[in-house]
VOBA-1610 file (N, C-alpha, C; in pm, whole numbers, padded with zeros to 5 digits, always signed):
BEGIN
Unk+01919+00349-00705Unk+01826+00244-00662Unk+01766+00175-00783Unk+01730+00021-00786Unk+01709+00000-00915Unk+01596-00143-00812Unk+01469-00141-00876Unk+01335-00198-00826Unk+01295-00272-00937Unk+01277-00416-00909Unk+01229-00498-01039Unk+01149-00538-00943Unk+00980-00554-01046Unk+00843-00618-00974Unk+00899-00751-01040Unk+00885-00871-01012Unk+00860-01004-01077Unk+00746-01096-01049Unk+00630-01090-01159Unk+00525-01187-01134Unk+00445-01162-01180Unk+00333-01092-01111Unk+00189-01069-01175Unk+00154-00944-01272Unk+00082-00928-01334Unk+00001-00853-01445Unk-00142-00859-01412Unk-00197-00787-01442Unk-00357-00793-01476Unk-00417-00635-01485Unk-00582-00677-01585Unk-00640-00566-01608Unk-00712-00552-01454Unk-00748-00439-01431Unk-00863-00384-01322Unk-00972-00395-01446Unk-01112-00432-01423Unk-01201-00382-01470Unk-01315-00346-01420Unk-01333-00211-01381Unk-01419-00144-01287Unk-01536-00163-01373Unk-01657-00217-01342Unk-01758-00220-01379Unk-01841-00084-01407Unk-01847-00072-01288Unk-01914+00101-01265Unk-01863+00207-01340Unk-01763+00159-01396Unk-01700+00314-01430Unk-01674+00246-01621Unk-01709+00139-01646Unk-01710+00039-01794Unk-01529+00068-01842Unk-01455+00091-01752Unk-01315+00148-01809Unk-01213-00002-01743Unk-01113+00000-01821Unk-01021-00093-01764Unk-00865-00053-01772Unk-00834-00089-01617Unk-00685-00012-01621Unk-00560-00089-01570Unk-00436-00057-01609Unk-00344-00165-01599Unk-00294-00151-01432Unk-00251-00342-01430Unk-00219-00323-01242Unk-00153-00454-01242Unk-00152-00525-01109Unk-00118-00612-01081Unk-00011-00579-00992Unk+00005-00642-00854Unk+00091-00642-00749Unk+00206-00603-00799Unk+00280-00682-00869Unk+00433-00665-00870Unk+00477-00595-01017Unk+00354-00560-01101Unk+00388-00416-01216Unk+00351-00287-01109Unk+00255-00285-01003Unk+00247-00165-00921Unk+00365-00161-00869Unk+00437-00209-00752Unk+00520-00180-00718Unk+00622-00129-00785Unk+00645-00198-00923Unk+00760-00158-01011Unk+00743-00007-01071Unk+00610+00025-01109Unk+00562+00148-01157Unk+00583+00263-01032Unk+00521+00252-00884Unk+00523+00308-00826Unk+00711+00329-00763Unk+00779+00252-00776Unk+00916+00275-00747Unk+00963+00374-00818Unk+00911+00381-00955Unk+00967+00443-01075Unk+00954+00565-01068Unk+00823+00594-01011Unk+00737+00704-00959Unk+00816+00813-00856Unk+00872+00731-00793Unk+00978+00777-00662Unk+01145+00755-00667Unk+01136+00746-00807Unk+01246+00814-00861Unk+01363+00663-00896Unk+01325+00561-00832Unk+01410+00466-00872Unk+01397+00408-00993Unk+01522+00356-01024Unk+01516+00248-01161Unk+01451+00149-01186Unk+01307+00119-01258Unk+01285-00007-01216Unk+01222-00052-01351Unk+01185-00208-01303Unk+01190-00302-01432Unk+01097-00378-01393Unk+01026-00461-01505Unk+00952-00501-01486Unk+00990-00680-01547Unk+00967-00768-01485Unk+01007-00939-01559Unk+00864-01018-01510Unk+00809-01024-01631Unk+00674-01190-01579Unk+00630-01214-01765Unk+00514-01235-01771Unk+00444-01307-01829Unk+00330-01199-01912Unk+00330-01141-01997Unk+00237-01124-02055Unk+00128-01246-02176Unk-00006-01199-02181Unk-00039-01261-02295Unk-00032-01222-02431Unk-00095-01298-02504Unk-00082-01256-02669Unk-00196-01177-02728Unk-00300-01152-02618Unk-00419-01110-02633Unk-00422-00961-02688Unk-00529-00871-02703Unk-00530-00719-02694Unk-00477-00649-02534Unk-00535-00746-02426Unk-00523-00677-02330Unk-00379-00684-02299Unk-00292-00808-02335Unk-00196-00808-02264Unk-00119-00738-02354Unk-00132-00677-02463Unk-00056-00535-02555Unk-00107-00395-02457Unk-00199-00450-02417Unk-00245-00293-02342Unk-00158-00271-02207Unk-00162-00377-02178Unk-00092-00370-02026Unk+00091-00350-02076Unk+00081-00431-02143Unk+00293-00409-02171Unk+00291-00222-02190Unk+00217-00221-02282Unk+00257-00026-02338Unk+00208+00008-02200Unk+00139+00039-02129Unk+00104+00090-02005Unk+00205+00092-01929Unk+00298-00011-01890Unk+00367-00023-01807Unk+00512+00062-01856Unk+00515+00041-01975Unk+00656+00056-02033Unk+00668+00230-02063Unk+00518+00274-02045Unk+00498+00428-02042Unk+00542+00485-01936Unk+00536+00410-01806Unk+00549+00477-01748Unk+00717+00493-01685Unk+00779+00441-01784Unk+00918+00474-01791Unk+01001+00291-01697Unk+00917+00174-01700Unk+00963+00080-01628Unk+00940-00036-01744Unk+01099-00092-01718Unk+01180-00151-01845Unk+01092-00238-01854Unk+01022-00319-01950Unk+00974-00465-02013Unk+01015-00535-02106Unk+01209-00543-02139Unk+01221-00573-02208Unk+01283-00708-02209Unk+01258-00771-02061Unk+01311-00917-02046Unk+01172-00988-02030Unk+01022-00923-02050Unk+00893-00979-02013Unk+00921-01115-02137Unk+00836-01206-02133Unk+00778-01274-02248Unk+00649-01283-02244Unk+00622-01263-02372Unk+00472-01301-02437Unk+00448-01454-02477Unk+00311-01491-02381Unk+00300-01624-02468Unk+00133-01659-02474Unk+00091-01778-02548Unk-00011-01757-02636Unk-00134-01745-02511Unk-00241-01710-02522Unk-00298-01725-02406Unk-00381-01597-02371Unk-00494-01592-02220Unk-00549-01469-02214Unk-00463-01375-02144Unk-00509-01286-02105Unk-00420-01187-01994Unk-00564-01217-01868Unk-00497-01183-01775Unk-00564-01193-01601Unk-00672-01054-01598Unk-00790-01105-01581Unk-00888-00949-01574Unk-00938-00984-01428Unk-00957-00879-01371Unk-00998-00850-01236Unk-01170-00782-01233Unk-01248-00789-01160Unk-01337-00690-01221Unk-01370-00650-01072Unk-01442-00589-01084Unk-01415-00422-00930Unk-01529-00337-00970Unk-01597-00300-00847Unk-01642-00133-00838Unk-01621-00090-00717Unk-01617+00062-00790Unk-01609+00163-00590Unk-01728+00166-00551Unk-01741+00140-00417Unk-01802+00189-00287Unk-01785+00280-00211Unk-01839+00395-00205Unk-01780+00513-00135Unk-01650+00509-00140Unk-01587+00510-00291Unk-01404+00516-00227Unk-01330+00398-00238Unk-01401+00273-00165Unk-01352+00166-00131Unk-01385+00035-00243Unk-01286+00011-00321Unk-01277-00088-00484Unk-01341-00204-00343Unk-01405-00286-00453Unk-01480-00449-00410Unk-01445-00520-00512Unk-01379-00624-00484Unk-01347-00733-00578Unk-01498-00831-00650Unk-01495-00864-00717Unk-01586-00901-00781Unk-01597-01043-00831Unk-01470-01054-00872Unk-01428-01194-00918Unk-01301-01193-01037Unk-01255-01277-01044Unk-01141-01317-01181Unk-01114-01418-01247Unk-01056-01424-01355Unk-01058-01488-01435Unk-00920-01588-01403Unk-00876-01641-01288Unk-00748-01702-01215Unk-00624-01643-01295Unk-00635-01513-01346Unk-00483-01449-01404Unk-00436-01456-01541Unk-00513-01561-01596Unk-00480-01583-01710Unk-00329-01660-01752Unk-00266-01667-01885Unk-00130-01696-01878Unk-00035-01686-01841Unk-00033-01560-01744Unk+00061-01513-01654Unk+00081-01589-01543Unk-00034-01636-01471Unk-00032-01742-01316Unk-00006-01861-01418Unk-00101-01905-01496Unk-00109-02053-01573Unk+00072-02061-01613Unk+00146-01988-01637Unk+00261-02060-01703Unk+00392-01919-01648Unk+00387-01914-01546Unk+00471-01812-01495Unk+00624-01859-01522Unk+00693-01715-01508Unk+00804-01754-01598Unk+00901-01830-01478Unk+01040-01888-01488Unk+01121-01961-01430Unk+01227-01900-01466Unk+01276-01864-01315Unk+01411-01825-01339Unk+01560-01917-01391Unk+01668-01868-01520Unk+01694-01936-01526Unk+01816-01900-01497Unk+01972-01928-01540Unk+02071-01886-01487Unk+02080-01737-01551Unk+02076-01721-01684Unk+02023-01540-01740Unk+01952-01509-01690Unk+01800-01570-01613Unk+01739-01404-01588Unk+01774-01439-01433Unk+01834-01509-01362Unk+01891-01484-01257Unk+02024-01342-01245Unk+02099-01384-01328Unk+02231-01295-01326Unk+02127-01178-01345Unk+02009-01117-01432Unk+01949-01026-01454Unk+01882-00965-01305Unk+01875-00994-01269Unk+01783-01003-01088Unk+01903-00941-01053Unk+01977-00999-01036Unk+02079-00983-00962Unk+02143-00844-00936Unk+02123-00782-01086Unk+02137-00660-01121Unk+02075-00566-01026Unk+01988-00571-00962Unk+01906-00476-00904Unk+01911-00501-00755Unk+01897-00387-00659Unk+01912-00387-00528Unk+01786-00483-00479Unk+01644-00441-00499Unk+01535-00481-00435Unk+01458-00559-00591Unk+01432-00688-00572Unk+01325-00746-00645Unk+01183-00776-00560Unk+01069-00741-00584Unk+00977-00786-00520Unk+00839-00895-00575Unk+00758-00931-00539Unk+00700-01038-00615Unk+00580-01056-00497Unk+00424-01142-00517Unk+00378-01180-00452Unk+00280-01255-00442Unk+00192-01298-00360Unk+00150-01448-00359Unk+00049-01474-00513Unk-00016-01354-00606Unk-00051-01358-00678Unk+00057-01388-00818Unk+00187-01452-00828Unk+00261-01421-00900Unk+00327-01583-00934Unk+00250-01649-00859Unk+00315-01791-00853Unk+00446-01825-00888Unk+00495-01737-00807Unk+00692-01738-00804Unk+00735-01815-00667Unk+00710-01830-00591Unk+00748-01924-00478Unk+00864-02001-00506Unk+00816-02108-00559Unk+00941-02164-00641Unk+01061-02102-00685Unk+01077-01986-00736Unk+01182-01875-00762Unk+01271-01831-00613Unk+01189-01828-00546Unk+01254-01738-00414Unk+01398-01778-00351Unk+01395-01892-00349Unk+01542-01984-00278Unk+01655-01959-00393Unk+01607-01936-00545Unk+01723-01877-00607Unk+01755-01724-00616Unk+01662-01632-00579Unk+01653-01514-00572Unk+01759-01487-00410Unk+01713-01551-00357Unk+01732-01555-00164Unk+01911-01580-00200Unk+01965-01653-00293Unk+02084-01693-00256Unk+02203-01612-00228Unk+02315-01651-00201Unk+02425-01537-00129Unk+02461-01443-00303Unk+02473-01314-00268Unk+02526-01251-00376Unk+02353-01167-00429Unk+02261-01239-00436Unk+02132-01208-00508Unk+02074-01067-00405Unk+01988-01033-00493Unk+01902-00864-00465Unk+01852-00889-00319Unk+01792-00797-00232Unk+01692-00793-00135Unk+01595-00806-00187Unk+01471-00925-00149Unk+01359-00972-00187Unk+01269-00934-00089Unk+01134-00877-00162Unk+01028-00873-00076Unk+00903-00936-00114Unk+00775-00971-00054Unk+00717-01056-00122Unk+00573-01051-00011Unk+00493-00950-00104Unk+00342-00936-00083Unk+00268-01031+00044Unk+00212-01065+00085Unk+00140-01141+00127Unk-00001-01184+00153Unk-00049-01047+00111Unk-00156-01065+00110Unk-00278-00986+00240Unk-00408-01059+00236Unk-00491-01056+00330Unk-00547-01176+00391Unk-00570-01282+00260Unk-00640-01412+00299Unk-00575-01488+00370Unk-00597-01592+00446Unk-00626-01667+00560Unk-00486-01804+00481Unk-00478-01821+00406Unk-00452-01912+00337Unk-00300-01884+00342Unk-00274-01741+00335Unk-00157-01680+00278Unk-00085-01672+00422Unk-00191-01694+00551Unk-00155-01697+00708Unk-00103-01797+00744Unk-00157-01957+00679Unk-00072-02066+00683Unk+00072-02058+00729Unk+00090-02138+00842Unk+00243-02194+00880Unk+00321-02218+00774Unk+00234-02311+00735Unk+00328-02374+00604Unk+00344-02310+00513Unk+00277-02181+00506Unk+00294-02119+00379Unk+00414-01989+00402Unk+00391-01952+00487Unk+00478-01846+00557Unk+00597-01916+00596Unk+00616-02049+00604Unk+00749-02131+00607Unk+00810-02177+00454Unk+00735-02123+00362Unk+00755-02140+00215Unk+00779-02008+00216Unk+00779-01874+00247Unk+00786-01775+00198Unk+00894-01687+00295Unk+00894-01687+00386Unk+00959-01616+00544Unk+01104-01639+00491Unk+01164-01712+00468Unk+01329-01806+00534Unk+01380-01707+00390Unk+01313-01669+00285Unk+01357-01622+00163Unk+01324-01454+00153Unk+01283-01370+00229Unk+01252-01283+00196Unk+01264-01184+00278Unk+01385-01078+00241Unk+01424-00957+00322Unk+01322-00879+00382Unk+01179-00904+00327Unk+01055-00774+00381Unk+00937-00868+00318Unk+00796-00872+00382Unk+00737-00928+00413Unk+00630-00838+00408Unk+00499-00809+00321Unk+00374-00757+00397Unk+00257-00762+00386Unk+00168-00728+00469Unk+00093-00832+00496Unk-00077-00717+00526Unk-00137-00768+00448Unk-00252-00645+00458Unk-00311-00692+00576Unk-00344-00584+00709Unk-00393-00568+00837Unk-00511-00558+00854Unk-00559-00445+00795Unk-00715-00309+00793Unk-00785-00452+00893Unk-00806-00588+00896Unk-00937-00608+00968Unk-00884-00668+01080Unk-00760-00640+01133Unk-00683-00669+01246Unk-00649-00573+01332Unk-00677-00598+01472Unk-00627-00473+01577Unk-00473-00472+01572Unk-00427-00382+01650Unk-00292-00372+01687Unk-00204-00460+01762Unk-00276-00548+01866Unk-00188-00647+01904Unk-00228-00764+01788Unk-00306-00782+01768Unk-00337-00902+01653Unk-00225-00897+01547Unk-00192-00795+01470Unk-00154-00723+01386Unk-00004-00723+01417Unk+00072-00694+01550Unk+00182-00687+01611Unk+00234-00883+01596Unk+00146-00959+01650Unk+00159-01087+01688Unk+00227-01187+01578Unk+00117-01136+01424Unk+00118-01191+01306Unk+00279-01132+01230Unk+00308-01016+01254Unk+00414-00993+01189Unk+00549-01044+01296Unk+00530-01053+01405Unk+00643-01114+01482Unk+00637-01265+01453Unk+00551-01372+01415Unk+00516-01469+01313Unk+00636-01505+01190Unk+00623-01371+01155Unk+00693-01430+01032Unk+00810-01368+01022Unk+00854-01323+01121Unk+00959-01279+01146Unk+01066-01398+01221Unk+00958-01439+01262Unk+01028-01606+01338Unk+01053-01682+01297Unk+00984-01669+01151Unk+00964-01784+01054Unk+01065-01715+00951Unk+01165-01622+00934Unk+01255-01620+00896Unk+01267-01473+00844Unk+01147-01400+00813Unk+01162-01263+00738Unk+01284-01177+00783Unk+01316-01127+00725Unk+01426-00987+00804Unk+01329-00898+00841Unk+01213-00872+00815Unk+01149-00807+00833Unk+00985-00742+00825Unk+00893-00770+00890Unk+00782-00751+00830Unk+00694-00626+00886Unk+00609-00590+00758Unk+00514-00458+00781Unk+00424-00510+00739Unk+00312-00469+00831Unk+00149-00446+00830Unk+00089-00304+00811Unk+00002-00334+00714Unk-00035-00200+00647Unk-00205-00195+00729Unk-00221-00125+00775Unk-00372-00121+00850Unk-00497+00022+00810Unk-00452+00051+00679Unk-00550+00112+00610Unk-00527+00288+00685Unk-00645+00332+00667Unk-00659+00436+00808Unk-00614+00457+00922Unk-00569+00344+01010Unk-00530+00324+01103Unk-00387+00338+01101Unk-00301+00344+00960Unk-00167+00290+00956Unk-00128+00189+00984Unk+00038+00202+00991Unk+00100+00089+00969Unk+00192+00078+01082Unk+00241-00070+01117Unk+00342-00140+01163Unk+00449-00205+01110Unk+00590-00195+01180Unk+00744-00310+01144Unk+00765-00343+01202Unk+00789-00452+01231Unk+00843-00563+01314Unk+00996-00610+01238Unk+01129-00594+01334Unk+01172-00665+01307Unk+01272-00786+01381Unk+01203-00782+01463Unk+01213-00920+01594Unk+01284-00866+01688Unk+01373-00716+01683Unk+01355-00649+01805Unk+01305-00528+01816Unk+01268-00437+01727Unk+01181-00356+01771Unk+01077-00384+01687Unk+00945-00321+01719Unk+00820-00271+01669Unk+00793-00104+01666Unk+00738-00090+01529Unk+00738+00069+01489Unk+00648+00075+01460Unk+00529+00194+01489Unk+00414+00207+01438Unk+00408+00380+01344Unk+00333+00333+01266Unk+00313+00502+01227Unk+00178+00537+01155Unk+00149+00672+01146Unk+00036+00643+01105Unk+00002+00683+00991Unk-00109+00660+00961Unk-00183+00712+00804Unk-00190+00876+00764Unk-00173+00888+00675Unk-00209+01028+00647Unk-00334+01055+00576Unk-00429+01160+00654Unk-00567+01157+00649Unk-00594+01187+00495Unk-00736+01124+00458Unk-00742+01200+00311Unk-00925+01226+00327Unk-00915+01345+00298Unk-01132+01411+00269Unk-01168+01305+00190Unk-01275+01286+00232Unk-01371+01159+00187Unk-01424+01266+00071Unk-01460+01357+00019Unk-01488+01387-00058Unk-01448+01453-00202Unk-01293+01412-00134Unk-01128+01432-00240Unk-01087+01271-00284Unk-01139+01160-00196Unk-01079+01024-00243Unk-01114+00985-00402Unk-01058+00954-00477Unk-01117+00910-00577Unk-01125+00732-00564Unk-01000+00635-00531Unk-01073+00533-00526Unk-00920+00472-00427Unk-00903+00326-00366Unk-00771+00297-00253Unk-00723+00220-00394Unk-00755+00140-00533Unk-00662+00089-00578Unk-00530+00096-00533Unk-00423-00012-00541Unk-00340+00012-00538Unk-00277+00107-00397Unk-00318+00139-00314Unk-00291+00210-00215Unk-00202+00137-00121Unk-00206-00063-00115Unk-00115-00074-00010Unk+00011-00162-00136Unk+00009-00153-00233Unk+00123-00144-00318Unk+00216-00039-00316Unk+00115+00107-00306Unk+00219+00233-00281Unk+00290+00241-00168Unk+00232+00204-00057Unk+00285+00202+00054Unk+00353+00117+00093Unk+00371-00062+00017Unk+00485-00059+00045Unk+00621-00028-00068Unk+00571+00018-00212Unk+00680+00080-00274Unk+00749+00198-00156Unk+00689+00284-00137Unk+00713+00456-00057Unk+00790+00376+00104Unk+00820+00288+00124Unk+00873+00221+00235Unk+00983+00141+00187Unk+01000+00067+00095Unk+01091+00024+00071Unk+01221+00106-00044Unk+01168+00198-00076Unk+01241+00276-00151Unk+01313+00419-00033Unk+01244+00429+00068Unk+01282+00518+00166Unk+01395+00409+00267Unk+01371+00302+00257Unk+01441+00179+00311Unk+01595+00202+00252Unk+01594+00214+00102Unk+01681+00171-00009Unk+01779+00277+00026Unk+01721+00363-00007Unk+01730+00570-00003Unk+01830+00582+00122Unk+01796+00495+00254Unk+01869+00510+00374Unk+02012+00399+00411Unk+02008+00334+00323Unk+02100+00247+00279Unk+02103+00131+00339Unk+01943+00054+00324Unk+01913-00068+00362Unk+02021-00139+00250Unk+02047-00268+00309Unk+02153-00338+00184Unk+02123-00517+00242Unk+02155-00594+00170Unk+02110-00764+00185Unk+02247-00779+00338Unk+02171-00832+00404Unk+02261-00848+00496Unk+02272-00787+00642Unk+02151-00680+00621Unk+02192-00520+00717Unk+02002-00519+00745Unk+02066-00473+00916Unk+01869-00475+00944Unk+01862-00270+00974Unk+01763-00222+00894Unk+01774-00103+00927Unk+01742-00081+01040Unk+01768-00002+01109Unk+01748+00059+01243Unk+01637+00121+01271Unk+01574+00193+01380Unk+01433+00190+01445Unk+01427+00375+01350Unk+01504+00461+01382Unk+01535+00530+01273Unk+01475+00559+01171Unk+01529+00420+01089Unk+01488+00439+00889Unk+01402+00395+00904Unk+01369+00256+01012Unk+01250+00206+01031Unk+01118+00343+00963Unk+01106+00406+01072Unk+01042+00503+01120Unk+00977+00629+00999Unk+01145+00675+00949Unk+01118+00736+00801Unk+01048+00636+00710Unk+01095+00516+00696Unk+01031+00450+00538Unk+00869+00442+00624Unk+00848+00423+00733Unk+00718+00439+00737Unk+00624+00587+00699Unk+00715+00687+00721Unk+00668+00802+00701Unk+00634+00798+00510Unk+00756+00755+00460Unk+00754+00742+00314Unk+00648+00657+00247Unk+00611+00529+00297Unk+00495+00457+00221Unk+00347+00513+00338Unk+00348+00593+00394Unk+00266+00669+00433Unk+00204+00817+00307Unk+00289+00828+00277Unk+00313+00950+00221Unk+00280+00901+00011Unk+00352+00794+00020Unk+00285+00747-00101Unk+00175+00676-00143Unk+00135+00606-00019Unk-00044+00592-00016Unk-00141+00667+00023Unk-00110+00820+00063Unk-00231+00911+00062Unk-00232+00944-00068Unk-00129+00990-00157Unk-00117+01015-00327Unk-00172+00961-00370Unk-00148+00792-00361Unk-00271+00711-00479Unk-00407+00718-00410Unk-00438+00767-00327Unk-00560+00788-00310Unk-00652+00873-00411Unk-00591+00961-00474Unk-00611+01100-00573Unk-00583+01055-00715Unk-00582+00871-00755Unk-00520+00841-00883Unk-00641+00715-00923Unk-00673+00718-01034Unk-00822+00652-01090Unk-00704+00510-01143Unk-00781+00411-01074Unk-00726+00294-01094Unk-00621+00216-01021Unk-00477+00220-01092Unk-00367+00165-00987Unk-00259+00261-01040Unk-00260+00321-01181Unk-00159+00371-01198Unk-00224+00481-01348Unk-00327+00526-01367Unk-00434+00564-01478Unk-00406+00504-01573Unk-00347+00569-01739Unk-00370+00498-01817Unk-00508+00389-01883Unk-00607+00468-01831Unk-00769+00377-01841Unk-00816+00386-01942Unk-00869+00255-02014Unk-00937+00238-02117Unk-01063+00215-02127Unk-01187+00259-02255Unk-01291+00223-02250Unk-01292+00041-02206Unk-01382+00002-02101Unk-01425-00198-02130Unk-01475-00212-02184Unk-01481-00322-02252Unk-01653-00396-02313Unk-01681-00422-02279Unk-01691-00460-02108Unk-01772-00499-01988Unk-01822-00365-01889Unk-01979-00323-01915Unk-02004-00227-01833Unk-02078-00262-01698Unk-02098-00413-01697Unk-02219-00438-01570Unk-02144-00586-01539Unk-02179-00595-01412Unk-02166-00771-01390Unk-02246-00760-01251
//
């Protein structure tokens, strides 16, 4: 199995805790694939800054390739965050830094490079959109592609920019019931996905893939064992799409209610773990930001 994230970077910088740690949608996924045993790689945008040296060695520690990234002049993307009983709060950001500002473009090399790998994933934080219709084409990887929580990312039009190109689809739930939740992923399943999952926190998760619906659930974790959810619905859908891979999902082929079922068990199983992991992937550094 071989998992390339393509797109975003950024620091976490937990206020509360004055530490800052490496993340970003589509280096988590790539890290967490790696984690679960697949090959994976990492392709976007670093900066020229300190942080964005911090984030390349971080990533590349944890055994996931960065050696097609480019560096260019510019900041790196800081996030800033504290826990709440458990539960990270966004705080605000710095719009990503050089990584969103000048994201890379696929060209006919790092296409043939993509190509290389079964599953590429990417997401709305990664300003790759534009990429997808060459990624999507006949011969190219199975694409999956974040979606988010915000309202924006719910858009017709946007989900008609993203759906028609992308083997798997997902879509953060937690403040949606079960038919709400059921409705939205049959949505974009219409709108072209092969397939979409809703991740609903505690509650678990749902797949839709325009003929069945699969639910499964969360695996409990002691509120007084959580250390923080970073990264928790990145793991879950790495631990789903790699149990996907594992069962011999392939471009072209809709898995069955079945694997369905297991990869839910699997990104179940890899988001109670990061529950027990400080940050998105550790590797944490002192900040020079202790308050905001």
């Amino acid at each position: 199995m071989r998992v390339l994230g393509f797109g975003d970077n950024i620091v976490d910088r937990f206020v509360d805790r004055g530490v800052d740690y490496p993340g970003g949608n589509s280096v988590n996924v790539a890290v967490y694939a790696r984690r679960l045993g697949a090959e994976a790689a990492y392709l976007g945008v670093f900066g020229d800054d300190d942080l964005g040296r911090f984030l390349g060695a971080a990533v590349a520690a944890e055994g996931v390739d960065t050696g097609r990234c480019v560096v260019r002049a510019g900041e790196s993307g800081v996030s800033h965050l504290r826990v709440d009983d458990g539960e990270r709060v966004f705080l605000g950001w710095n719009g990503g830094g050089v990584t969103v500002r000048e994201p890379l473009v696929l060209d006919d090399d790092l296409l043939g490079y993509a190509a290389g790998f079964d599953l590429v994933h990417s997401s709305v934080y990664s300003r790759s959109e534009p990429e997808l219709p060459k990624l999507a084409a006949p011969g190219g990887p199975l694409v999956s592609f974040d979606l988010s929580s915000e309202d924006d990312f719910r858009d017709p039009a946007y989900l008609d920019r993203i759906c028609p190109h992308a083997d798997l689809v997902l879509l953060s739930c937690s403040h949606l019931g079960p038919a709400e939740t059921e409705e939205l992923l049959a949505e974009a399943v219409r709108r072209g996905a092969g397939l979409a999952l809703g991740t609903r926190g505690t509650q678990g998760a749902i797949a839709c893939d325009g003929r069945v619906t699969v639910s499964g659930p969360a695996r409990p974790v002691a509120e007084d064992a959580l250390v923080d959810t970073m990264g928790c619905g990145d793991a879950f859908l790495a631990g789903f799409a790699v149990a996907l891979l594992r069962g011999g999902w392939a471009r072209g082929e809709r898995p069955g209610r079945g694997l369905i079922e297991e990869a839910l068990r699997g990104g179940a199983l890899a988001a109670h773990e990061q529950c027990f992991v400080e940050g998105a992937f550790g590797h944490g550094r002192p900040s020079p930001v202790t308050s905001m």
